[in-house]
PDB file of N, CA, C and O in Angstrom:
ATOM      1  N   UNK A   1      11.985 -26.899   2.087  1.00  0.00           N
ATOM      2  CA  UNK A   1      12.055 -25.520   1.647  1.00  0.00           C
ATOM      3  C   UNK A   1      10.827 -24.768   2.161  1.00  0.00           C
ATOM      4  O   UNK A   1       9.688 -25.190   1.964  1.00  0.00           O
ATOM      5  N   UNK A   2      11.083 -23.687   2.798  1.00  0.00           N
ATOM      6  CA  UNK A   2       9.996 -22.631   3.039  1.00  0.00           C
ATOM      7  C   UNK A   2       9.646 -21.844   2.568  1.00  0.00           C
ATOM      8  O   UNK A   2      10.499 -20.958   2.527  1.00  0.00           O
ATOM      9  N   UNK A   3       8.409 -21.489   1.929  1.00  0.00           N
ATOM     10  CA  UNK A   3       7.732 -20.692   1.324  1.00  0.00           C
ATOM     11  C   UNK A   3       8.115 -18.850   2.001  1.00  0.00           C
ATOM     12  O   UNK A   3       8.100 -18.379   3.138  1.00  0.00           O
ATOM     13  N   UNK A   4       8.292 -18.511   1.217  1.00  0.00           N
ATOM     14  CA  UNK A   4       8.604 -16.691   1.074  1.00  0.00           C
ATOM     15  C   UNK A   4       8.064 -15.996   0.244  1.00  0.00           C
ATOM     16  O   UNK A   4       7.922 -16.205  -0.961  1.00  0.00           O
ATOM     17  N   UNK A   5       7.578 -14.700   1.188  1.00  0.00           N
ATOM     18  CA  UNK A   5       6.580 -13.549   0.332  1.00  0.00           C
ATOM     19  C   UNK A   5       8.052 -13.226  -0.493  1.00  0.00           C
ATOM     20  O   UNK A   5       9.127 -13.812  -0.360  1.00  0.00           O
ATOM     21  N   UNK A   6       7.688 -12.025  -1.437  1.00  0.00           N
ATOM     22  CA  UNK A   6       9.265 -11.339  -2.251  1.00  0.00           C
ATOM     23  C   UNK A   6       8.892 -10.245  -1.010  1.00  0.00           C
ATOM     24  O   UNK A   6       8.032  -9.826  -0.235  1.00  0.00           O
ATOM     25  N   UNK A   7      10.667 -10.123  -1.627  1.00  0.00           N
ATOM     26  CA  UNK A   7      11.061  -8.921  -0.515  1.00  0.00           C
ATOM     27  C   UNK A   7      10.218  -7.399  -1.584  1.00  0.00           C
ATOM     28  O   UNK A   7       9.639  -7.364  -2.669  1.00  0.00           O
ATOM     29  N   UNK A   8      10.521  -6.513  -0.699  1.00  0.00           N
ATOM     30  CA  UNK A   8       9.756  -5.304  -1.074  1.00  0.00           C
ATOM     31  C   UNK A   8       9.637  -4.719  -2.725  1.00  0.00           C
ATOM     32  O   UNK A   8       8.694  -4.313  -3.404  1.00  0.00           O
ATOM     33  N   UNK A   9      11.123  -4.909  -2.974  1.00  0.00           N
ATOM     34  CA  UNK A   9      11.145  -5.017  -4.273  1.00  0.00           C
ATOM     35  C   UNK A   9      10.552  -5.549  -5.932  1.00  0.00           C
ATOM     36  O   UNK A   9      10.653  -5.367  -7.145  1.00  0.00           O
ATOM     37  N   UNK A  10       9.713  -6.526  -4.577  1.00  0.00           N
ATOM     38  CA  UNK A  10       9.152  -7.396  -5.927  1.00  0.00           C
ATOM     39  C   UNK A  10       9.848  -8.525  -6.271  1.00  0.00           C
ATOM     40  O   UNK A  10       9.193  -9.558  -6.409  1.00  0.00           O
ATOM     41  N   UNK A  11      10.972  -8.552  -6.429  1.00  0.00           N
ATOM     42  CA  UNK A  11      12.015  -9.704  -7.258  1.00  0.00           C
ATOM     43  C   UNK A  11      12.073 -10.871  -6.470  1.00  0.00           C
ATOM     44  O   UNK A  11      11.740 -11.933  -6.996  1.00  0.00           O
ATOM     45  N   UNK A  12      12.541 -10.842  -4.971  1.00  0.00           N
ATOM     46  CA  UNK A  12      12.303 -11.944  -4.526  1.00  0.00           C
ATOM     47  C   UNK A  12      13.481 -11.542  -3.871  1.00  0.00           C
ATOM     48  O   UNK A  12      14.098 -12.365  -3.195  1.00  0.00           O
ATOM     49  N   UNK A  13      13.937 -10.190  -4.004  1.00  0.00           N
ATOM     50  CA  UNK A  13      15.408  -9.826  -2.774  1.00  0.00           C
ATOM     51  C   UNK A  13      15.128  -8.807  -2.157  1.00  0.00           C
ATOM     52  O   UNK A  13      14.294  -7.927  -2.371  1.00  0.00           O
ATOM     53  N   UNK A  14      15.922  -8.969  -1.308  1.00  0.00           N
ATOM     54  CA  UNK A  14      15.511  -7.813  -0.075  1.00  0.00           C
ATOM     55  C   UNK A  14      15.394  -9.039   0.968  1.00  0.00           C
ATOM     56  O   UNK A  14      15.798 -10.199   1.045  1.00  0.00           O
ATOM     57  N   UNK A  15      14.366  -7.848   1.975  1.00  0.00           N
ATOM     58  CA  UNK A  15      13.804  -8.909   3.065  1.00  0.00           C
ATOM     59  C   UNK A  15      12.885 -10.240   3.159  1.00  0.00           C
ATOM     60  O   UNK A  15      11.667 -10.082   3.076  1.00  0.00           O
ATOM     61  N   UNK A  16      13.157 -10.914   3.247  1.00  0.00           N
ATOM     62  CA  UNK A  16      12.250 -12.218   2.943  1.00  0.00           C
ATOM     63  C   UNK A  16      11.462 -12.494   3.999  1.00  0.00           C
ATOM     64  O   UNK A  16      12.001 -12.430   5.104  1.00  0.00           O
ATOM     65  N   UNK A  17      10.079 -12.848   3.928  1.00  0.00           N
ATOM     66  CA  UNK A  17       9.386 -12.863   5.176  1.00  0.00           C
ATOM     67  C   UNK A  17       8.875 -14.832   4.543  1.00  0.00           C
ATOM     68  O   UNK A  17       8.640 -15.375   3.464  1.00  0.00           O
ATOM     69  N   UNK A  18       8.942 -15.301   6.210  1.00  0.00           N
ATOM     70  CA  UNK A  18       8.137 -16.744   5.606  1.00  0.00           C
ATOM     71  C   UNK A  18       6.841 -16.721   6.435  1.00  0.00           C
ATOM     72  O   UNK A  18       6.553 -16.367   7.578  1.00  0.00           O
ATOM     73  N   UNK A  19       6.254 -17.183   5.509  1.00  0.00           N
ATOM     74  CA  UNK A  19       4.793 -17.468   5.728  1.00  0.00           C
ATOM     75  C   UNK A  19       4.348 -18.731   6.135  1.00  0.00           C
ATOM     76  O   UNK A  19       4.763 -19.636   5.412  1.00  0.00           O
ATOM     77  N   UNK A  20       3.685 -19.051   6.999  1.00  0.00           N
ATOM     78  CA  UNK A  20       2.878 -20.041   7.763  1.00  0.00           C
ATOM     79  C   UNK A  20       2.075 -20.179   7.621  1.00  0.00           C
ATOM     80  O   UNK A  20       1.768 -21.354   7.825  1.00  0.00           O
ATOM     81  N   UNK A  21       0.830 -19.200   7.126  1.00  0.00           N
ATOM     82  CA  UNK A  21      -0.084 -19.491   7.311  1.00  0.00           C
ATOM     83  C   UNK A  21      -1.056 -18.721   5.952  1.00  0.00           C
ATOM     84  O   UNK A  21      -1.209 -17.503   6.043  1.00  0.00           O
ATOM     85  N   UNK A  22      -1.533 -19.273   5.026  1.00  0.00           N
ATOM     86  CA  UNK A  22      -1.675 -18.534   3.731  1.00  0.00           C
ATOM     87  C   UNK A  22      -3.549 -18.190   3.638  1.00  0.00           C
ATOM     88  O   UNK A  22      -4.266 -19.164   3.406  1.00  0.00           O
ATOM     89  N   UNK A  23      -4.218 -16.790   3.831  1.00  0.00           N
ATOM     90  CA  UNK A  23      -5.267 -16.764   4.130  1.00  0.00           C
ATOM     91  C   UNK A  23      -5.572 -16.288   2.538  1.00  0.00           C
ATOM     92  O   UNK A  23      -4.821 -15.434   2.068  1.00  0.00           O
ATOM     93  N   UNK A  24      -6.523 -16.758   1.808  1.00  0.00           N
ATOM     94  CA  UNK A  24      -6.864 -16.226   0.679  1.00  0.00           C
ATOM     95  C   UNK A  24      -9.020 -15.704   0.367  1.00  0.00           C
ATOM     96  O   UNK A  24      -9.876 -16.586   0.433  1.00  0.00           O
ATOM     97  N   UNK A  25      -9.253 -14.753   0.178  1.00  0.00           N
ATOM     98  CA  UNK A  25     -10.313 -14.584   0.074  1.00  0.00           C
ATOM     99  C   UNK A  25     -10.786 -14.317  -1.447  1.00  0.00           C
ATOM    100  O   UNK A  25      -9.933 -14.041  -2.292  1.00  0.00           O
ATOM    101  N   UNK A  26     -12.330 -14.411  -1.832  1.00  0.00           N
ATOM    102  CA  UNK A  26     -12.540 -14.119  -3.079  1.00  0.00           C
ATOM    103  C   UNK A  26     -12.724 -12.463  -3.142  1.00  0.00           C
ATOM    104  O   UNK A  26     -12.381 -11.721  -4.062  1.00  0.00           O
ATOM    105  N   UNK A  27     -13.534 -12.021  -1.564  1.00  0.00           N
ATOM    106  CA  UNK A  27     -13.886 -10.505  -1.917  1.00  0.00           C
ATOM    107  C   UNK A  27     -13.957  -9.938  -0.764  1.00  0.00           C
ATOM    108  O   UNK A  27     -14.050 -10.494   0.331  1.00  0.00           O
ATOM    109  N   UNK A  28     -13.898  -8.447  -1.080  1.00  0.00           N
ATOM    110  CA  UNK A  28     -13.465  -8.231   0.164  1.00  0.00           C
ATOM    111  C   UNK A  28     -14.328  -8.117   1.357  1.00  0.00           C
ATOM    112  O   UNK A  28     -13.827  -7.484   2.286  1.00  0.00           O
ATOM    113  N   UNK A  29     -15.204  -8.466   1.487  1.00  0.00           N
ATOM    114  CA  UNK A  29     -16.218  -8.500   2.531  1.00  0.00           C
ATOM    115  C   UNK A  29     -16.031  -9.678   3.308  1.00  0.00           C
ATOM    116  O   UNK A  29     -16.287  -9.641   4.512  1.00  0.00           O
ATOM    117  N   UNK A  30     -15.436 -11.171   2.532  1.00  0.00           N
ATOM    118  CA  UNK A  30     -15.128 -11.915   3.127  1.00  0.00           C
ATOM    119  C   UNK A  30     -13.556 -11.759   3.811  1.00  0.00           C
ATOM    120  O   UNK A  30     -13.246 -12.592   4.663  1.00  0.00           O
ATOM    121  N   UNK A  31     -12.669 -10.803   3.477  1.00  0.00           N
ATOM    122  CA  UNK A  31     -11.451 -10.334   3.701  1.00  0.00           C
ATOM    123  C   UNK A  31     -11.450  -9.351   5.097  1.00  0.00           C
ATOM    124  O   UNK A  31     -10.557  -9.004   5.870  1.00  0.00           O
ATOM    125  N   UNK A  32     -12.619  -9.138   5.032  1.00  0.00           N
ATOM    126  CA  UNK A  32     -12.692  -7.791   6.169  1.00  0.00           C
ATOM    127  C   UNK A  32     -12.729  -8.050   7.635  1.00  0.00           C
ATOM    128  O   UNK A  32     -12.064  -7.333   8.382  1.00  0.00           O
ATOM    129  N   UNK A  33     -13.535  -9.127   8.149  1.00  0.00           N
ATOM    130  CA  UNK A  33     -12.794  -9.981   9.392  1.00  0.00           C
ATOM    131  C   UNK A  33     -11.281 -10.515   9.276  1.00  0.00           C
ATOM    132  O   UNK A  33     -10.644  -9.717   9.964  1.00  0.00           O
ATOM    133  N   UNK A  34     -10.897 -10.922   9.050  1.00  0.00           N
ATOM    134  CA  UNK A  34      -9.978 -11.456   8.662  1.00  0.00           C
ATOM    135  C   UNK A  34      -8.539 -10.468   8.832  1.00  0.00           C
ATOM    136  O   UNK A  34      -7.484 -10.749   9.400  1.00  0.00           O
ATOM    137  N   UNK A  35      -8.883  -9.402   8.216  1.00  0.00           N
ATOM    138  CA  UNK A  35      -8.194  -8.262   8.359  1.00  0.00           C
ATOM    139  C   UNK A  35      -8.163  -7.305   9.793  1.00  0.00           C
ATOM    140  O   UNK A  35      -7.212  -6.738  10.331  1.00  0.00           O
ATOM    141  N   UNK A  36      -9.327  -7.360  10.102  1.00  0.00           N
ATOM    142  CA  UNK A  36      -9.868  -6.536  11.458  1.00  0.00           C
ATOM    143  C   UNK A  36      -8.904  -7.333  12.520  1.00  0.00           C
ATOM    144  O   UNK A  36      -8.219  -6.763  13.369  1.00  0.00           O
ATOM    145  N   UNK A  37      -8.970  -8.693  12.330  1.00  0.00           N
ATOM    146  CA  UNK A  37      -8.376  -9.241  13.301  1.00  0.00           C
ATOM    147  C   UNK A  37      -6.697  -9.266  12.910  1.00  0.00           C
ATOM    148  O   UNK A  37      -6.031  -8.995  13.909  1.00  0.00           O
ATOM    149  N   UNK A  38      -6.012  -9.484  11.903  1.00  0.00           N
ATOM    150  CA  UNK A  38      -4.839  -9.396  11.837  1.00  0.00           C
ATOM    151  C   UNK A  38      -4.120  -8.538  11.784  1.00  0.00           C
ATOM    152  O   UNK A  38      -2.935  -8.862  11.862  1.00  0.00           O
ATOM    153  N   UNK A  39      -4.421  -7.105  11.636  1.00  0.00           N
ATOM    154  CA  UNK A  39      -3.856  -6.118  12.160  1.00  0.00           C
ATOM    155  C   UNK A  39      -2.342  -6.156  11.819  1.00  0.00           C
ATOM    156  O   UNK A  39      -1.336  -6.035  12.519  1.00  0.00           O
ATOM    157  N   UNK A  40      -2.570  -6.402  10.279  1.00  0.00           N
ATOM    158  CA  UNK A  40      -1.552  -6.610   9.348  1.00  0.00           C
ATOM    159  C   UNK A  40      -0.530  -5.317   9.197  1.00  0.00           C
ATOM    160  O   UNK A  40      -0.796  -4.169   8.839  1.00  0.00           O
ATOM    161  N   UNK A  41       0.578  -5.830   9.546  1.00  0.00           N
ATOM    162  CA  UNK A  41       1.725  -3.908   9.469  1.00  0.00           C
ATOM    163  C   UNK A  41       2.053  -4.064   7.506  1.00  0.00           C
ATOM    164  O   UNK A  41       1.740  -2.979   7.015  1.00  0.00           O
ATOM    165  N   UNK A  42       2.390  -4.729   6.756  1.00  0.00           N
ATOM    166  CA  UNK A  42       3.326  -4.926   5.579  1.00  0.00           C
ATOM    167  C   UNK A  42       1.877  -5.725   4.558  1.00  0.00           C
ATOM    168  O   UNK A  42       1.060  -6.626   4.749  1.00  0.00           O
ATOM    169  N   UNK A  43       2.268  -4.577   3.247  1.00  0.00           N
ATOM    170  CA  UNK A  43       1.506  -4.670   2.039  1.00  0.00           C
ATOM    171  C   UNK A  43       2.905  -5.803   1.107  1.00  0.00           C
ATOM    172  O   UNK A  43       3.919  -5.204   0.750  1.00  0.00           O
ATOM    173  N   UNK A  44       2.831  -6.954   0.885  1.00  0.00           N
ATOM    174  CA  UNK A  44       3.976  -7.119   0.281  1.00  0.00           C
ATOM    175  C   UNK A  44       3.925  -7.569  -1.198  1.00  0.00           C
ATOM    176  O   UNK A  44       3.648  -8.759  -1.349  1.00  0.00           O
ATOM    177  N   UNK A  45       4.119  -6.910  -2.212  1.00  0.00           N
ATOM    178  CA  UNK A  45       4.123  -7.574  -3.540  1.00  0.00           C
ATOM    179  C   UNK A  45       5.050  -8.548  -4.182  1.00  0.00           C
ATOM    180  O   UNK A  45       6.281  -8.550  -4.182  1.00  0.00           O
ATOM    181  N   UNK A  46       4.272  -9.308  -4.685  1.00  0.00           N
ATOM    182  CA  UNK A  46       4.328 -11.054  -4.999  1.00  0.00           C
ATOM    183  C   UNK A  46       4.697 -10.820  -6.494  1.00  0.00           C
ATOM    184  O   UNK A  46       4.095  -9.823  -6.892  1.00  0.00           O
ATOM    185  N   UNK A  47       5.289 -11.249  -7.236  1.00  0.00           N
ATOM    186  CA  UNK A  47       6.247 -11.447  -8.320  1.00  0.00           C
ATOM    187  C   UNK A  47       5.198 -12.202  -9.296  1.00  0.00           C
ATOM    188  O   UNK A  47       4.756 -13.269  -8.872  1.00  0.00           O
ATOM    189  N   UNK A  48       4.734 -11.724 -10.636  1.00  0.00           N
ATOM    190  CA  UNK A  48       3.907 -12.574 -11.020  1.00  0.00           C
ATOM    191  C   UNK A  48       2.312 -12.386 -10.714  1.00  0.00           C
ATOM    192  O   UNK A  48       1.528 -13.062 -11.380  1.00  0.00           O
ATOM    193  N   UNK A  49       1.873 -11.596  -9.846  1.00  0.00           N
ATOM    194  CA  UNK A  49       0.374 -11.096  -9.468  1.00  0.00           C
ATOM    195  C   UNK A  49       0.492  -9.611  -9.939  1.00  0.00           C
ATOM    196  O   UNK A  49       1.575  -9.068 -10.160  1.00  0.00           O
ATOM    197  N   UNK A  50      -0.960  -8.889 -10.096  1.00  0.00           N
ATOM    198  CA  UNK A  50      -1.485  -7.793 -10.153  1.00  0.00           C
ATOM    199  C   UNK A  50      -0.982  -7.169  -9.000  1.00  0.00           C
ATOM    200  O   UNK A  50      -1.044  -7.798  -7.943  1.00  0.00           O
ATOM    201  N   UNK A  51      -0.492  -6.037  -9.016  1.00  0.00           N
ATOM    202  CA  UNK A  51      -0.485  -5.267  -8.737  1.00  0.00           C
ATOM    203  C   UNK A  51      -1.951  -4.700  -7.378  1.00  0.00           C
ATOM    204  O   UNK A  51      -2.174  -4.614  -6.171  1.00  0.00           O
ATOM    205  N   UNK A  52      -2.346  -4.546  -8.262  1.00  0.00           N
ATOM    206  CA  UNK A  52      -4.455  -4.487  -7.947  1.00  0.00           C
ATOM    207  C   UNK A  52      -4.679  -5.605  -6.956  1.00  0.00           C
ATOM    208  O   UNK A  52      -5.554  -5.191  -6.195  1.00  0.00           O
ATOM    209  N   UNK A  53      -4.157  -7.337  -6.441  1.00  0.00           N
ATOM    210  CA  UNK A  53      -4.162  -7.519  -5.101  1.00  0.00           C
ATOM    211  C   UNK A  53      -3.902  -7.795  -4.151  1.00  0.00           C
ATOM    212  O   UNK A  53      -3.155  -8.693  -3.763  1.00  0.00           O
ATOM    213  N   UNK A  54      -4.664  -6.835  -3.449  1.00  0.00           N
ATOM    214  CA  UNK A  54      -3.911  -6.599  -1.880  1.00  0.00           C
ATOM    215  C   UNK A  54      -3.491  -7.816  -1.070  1.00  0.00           C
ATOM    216  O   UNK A  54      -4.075  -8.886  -0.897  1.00  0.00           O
ATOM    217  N   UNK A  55      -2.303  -7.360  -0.611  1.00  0.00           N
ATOM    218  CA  UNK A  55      -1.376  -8.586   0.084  1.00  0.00           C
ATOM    219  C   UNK A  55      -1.410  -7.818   1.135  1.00  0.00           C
ATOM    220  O   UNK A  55      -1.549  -6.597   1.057  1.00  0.00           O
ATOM    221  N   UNK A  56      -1.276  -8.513   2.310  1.00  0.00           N
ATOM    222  CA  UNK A  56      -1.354  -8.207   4.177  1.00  0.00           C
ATOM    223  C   UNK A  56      -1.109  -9.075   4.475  1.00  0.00           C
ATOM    224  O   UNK A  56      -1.739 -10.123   4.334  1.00  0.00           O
ATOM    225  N   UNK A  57       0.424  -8.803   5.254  1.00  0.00           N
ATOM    226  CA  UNK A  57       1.199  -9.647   5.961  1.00  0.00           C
ATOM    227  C   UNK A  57       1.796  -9.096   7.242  1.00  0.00           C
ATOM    228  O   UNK A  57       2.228  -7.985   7.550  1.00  0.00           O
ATOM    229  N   UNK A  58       1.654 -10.434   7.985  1.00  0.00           N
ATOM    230  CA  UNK A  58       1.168  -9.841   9.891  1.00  0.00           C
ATOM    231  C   UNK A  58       3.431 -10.700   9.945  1.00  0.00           C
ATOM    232  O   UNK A  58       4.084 -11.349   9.127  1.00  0.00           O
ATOM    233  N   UNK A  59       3.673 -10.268  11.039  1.00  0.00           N
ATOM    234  CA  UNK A  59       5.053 -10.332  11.468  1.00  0.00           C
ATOM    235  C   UNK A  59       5.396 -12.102  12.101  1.00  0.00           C
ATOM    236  O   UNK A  59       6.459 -12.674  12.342  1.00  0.00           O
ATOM    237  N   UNK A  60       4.240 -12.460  12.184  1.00  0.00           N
ATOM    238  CA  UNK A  60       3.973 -13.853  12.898  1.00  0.00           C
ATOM    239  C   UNK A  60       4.088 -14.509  11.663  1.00  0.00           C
ATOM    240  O   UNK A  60       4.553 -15.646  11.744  1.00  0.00           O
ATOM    241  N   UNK A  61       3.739 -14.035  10.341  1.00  0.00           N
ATOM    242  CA  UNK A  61       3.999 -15.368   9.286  1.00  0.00           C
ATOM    243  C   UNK A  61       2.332 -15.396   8.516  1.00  0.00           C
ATOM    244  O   UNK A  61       2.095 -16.153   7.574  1.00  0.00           O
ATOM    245  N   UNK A  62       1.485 -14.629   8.988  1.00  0.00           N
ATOM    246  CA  UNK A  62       0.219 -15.199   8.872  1.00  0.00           C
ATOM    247  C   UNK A  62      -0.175 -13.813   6.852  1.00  0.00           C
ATOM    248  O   UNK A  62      -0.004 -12.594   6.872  1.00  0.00           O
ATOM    249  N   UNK A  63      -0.448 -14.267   6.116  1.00  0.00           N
ATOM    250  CA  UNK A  63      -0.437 -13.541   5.033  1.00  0.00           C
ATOM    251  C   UNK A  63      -2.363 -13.770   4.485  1.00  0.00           C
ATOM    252  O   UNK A  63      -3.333 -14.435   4.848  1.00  0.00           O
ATOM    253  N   UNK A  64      -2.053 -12.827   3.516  1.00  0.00           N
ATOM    254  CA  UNK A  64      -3.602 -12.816   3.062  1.00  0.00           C
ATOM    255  C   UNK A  64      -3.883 -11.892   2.397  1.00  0.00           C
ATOM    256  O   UNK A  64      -3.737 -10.682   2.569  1.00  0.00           O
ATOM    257  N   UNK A  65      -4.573 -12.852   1.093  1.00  0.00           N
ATOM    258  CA  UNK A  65      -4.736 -12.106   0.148  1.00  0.00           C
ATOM    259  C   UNK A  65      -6.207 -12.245  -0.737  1.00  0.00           C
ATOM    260  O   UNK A  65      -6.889 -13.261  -0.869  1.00  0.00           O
ATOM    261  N   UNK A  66      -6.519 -10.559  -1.427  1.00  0.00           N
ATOM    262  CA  UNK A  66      -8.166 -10.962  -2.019  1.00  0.00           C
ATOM    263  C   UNK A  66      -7.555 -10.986  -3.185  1.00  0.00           C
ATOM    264  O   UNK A  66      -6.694 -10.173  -3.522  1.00  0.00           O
ATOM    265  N   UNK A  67      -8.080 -12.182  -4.053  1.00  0.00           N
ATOM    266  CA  UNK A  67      -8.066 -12.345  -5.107  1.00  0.00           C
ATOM    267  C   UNK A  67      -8.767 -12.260  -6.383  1.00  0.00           C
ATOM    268  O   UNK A  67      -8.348 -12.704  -7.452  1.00  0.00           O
ATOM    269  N   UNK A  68     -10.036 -11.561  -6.150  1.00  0.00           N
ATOM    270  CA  UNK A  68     -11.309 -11.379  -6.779  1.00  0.00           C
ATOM    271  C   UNK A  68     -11.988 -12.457  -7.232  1.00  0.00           C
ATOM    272  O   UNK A  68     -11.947 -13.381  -6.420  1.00  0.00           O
ATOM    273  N   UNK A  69     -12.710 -12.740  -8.401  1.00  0.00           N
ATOM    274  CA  UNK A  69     -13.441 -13.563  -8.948  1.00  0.00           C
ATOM    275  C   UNK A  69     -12.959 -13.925 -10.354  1.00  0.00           C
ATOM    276  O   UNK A  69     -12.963 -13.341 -11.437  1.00  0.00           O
ATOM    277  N   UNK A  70     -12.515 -15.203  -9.882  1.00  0.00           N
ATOM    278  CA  UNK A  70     -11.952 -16.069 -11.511  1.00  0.00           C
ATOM    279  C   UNK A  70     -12.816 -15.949 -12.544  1.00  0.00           C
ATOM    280  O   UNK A  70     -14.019 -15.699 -12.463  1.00  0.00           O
ATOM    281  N   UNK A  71     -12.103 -16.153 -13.622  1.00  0.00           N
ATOM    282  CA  UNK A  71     -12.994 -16.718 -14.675  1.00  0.00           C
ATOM    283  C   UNK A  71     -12.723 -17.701 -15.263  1.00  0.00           C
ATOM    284  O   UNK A  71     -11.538 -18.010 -15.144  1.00  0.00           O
ATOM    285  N   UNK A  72     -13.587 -18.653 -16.144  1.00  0.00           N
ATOM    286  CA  UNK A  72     -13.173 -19.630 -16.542  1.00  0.00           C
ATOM    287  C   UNK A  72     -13.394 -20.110 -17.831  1.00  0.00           C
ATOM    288  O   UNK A  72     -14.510 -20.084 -18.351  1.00  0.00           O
ATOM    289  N   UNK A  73     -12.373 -20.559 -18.392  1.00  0.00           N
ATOM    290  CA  UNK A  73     -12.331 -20.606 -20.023  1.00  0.00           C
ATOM    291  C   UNK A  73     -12.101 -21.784 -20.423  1.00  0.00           C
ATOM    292  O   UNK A  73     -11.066 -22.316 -20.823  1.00  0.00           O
ATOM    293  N   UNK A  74     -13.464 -22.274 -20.247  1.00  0.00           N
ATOM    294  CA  UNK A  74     -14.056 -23.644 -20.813  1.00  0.00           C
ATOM    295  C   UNK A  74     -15.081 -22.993 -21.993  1.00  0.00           C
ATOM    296  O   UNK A  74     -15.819 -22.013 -22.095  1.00  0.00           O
ATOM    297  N   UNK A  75     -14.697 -24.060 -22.755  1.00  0.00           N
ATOM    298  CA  UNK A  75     -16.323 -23.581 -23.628  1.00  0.00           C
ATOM    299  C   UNK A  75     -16.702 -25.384 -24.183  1.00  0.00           C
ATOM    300  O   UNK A  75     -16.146 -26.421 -23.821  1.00  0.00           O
ATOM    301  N   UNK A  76     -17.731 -25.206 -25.065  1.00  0.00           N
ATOM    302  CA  UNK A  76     -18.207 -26.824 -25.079  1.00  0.00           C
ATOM    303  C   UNK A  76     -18.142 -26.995 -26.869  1.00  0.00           C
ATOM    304  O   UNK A  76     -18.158 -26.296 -27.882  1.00  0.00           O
ATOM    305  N   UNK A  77     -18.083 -28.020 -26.565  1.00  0.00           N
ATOM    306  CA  UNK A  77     -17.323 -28.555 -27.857  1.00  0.00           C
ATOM    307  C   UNK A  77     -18.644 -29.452 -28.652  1.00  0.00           C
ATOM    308  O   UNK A  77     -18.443 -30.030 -29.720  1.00  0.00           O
TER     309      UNK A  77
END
């Protein structure tokens, strides 16, 4: 099975694009080469993510996305 962005809609219908190659950054400074060079045509929203981040997806398959800075919800016992 091959992995697919959702189509434009969001839902997961429409046009389906498959992805090859999954680029993920924490911020966008590390996103900004990355971008310069992919010369990404399609913003595509993912089913289940914010809204808030940016998806760039190139026609070759190659996708990428900033995801900001996790947090983590450990505490000590």
């Amino acid at each position: 099975m091959r992995p697919r962005a959702a189509g434009r809609d969001g839902g997961g219908r429409g046009d389906a694009h498959p992805v090859k190659v999954m680029i993920v950054n924490m911020f966008s400074l590390e996103a900004a080469p990355w971008l310069a060079q992919l010369h990404a045509e399609t913003s595509v929203p993912v089913p289940g993510l914010p809204a808030a981040i940016p998806r760039a997806l190139h026609p070759a398959g190659v996708c990428q996305m900033t995801i900001g800075m996790g947090h983590a919800n450990a505490r000590r016992r």
